[in-house]
Gaussian input, Z-matrix of N, CA and C with variables (Angstrom, degrees):
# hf/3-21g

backbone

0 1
 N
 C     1     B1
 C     2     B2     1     A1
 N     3     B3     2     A2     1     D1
 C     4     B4     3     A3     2     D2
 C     5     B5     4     A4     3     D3
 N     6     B6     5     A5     4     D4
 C     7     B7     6     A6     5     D5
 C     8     B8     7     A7     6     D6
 N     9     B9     8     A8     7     D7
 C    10    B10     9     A9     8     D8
 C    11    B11    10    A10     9     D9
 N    12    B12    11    A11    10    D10
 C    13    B13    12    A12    11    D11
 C    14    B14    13    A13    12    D12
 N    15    B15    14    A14    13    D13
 C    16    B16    15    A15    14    D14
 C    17    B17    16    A16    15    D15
 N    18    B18    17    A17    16    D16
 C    19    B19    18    A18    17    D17
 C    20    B20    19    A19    18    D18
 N    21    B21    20    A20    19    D19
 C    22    B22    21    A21    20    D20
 C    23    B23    22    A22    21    D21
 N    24    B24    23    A23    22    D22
 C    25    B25    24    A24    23    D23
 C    26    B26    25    A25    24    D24
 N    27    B27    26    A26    25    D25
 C    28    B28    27    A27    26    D26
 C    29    B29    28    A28    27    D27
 N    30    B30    29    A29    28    D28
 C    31    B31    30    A30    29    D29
 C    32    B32    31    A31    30    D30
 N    33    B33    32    A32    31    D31
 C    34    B34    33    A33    32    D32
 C    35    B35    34    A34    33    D33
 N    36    B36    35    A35    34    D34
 C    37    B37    36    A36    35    D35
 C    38    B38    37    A37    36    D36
 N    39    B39    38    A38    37    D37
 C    40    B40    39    A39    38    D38
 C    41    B41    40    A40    39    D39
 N    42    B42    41    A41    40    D40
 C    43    B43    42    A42    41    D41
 C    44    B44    43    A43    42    D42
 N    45    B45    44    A44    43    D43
 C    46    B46    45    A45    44    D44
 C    47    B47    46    A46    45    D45
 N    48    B48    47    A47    46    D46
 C    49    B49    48    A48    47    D47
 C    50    B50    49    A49    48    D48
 N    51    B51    50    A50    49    D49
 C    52    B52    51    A51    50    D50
 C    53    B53    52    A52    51    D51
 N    54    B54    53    A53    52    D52
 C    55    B55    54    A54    53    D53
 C    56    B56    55    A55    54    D54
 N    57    B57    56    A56    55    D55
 C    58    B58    57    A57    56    D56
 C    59    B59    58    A58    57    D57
 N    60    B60    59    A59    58    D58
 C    61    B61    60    A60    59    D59
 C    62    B62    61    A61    60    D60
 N    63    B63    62    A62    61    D61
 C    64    B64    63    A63    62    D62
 C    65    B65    64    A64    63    D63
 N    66    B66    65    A65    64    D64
 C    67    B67    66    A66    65    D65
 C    68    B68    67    A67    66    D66
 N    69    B69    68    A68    67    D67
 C    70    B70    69    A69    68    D68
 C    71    B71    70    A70    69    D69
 N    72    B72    71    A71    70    D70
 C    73    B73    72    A72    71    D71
 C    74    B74    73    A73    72    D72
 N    75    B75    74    A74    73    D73
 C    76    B76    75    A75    74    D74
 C    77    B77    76    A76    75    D75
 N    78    B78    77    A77    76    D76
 C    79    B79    78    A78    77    D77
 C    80    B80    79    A79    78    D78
 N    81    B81    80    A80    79    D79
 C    82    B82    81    A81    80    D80
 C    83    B83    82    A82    81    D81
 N    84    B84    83    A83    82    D82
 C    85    B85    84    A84    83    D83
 C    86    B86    85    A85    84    D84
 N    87    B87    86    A86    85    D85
 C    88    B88    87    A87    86    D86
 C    89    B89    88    A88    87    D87
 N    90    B90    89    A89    88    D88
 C    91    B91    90    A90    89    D89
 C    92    B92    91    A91    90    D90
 N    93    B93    92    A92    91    D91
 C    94    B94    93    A93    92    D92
 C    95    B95    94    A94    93    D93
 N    96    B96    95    A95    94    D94
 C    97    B97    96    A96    95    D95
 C    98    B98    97    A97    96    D96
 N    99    B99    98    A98    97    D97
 C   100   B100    99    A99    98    D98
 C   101   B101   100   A100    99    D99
 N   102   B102   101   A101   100   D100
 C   103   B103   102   A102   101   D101
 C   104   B104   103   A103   102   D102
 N   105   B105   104   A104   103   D103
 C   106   B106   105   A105   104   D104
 C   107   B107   106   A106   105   D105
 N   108   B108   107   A107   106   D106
 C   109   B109   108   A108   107   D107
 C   110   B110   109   A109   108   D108
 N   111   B111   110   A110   109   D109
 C   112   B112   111   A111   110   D110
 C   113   B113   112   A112   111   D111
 N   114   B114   113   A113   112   D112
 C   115   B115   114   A114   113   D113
 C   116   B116   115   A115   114   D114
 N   117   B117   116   A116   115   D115
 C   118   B118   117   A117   116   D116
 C   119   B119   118   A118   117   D117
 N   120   B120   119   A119   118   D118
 C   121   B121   120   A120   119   D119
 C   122   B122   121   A121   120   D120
 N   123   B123   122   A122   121   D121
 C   124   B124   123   A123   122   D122
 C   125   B125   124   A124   123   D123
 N   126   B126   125   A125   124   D124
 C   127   B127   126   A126   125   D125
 C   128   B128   127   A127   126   D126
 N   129   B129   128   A128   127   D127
 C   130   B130   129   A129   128   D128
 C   131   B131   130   A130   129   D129
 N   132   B132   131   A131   130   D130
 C   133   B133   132   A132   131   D131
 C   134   B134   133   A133   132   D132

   B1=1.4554
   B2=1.5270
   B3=1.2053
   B4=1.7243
   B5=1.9153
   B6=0.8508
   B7=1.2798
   B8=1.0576
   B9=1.6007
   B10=2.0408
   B11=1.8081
   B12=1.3954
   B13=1.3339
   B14=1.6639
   B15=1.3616
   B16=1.5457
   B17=1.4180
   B18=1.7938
   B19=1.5576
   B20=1.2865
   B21=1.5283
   B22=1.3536
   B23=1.3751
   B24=1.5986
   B25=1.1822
   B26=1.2082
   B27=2.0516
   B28=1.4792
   B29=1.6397
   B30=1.3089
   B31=1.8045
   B32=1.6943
   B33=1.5487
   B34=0.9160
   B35=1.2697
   B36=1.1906
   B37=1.7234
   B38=1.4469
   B39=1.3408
   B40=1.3909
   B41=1.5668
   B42=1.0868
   B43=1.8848
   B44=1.7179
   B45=1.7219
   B46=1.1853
   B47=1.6922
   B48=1.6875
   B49=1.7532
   B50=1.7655
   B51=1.5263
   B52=1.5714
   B53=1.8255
   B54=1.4427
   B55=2.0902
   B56=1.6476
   B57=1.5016
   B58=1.0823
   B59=1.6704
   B60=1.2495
   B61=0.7568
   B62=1.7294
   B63=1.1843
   B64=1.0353
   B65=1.5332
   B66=1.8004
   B67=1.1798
   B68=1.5387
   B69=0.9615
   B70=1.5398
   B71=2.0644
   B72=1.2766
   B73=1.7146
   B74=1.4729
   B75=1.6156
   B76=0.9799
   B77=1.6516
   B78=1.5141
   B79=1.4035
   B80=1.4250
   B81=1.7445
   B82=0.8852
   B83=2.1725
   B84=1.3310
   B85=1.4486
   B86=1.6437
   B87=1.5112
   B88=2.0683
   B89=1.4217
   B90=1.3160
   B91=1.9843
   B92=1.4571
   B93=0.9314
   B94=2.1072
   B95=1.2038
   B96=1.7840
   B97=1.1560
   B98=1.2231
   B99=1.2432
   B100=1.7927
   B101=1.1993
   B102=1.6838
   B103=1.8737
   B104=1.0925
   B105=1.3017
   B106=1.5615
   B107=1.9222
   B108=0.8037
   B109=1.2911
   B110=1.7522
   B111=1.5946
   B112=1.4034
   B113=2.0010
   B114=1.7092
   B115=1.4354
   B116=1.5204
   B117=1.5689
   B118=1.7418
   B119=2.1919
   B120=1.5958
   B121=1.5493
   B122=1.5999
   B123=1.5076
   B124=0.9032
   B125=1.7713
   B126=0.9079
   B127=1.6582
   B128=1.4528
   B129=1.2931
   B130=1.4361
   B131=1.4241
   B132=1.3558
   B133=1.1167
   B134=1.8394
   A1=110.94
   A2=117.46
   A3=123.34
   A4=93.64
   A5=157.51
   A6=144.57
   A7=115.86
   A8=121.95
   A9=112.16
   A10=95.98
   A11=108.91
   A12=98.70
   A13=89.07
   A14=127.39
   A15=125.64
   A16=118.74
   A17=122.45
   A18=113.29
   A19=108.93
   A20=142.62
   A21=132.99
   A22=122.37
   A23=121.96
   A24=139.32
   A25=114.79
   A26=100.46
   A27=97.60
   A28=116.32
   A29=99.58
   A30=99.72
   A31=105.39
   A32=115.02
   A33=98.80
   A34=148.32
   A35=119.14
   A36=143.58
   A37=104.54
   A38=135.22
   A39=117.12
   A40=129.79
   A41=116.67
   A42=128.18
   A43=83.37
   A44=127.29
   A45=113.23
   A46=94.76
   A47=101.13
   A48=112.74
   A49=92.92
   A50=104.63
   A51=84.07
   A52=83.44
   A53=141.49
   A54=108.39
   A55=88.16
   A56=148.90
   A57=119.85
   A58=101.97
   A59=146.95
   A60=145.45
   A61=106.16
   A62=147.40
   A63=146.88
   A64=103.25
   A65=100.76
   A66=113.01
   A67=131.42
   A68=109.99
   A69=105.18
   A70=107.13
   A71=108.92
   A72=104.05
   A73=122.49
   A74=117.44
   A75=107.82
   A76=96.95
   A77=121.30
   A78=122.85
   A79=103.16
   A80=116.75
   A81=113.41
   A82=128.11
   A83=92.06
   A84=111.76
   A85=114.65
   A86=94.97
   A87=80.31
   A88=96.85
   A89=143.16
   A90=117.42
   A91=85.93
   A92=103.56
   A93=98.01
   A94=104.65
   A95=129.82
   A96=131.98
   A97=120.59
   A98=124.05
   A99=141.59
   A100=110.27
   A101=100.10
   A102=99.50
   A103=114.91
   A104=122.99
   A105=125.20
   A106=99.10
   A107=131.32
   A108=154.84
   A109=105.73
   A110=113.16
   A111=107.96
   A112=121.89
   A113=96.86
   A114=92.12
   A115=112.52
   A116=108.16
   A117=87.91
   A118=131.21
   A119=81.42
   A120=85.94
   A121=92.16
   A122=154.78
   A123=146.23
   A124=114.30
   A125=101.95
   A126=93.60
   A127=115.66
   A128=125.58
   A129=142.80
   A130=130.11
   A131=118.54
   A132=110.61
   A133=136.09
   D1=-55.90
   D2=176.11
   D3=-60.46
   D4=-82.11
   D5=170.98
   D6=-8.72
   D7=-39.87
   D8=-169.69
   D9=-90.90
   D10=-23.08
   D11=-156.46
   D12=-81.28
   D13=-60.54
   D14=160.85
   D15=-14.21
   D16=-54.22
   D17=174.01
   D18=-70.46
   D19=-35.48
   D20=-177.36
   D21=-91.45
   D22=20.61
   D23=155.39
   D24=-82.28
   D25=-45.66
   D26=-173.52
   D27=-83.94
   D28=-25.26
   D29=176.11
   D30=-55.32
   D31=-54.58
   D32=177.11
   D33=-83.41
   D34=10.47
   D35=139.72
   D36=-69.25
   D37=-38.00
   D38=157.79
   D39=-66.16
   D40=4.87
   D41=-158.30
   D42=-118.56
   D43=-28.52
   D44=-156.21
   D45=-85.14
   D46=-42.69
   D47=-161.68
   D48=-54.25
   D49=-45.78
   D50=-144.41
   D51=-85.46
   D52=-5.80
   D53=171.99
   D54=-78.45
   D55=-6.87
   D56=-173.31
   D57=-94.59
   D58=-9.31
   D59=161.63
   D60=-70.42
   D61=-67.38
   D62=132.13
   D63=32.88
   D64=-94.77
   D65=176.16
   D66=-69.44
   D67=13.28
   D68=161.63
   D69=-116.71
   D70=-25.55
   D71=152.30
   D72=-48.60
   D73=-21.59
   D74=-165.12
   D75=-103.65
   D76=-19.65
   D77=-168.90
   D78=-78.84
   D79=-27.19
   D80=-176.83
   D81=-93.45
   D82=-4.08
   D83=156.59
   D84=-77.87
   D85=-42.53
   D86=178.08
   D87=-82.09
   D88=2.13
   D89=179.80
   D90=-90.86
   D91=-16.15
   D92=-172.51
   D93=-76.64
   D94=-40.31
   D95=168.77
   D96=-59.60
   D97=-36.28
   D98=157.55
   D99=-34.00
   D100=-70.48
   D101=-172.71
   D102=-62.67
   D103=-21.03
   D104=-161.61
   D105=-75.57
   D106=-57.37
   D107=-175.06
   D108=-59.44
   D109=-55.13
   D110=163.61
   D111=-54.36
   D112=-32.62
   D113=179.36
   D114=-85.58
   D115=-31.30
   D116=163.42
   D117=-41.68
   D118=-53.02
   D119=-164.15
   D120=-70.25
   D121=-16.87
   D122=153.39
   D123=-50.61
   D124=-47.54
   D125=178.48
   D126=-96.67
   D127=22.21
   D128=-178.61
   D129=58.92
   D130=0.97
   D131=167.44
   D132=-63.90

């Protein structure tokens, strides 16, 4: 019993790491979309 509950602690600490990785790939594609857009109107296009 302590064995099943140990693997479905760790699966689900593995299910958490990899949507939070997920979600910070994605936070870090929109600041990239951010800067990109601040350096246009900085260089006037």
């Amino acid at each position: 019993m302590k064995r099943l509950l140990v693997l479905v602690l760790l699966s689900m600490y593995a299910m958490a790491m990899l949507a939070g990785c997920n979600t910070i790939a994605g936070a870090g594609k929109d600041v990239q979309k951010a800067g990109e857009k601040v350096e246009d109107a900085a260089t006037g296009h």
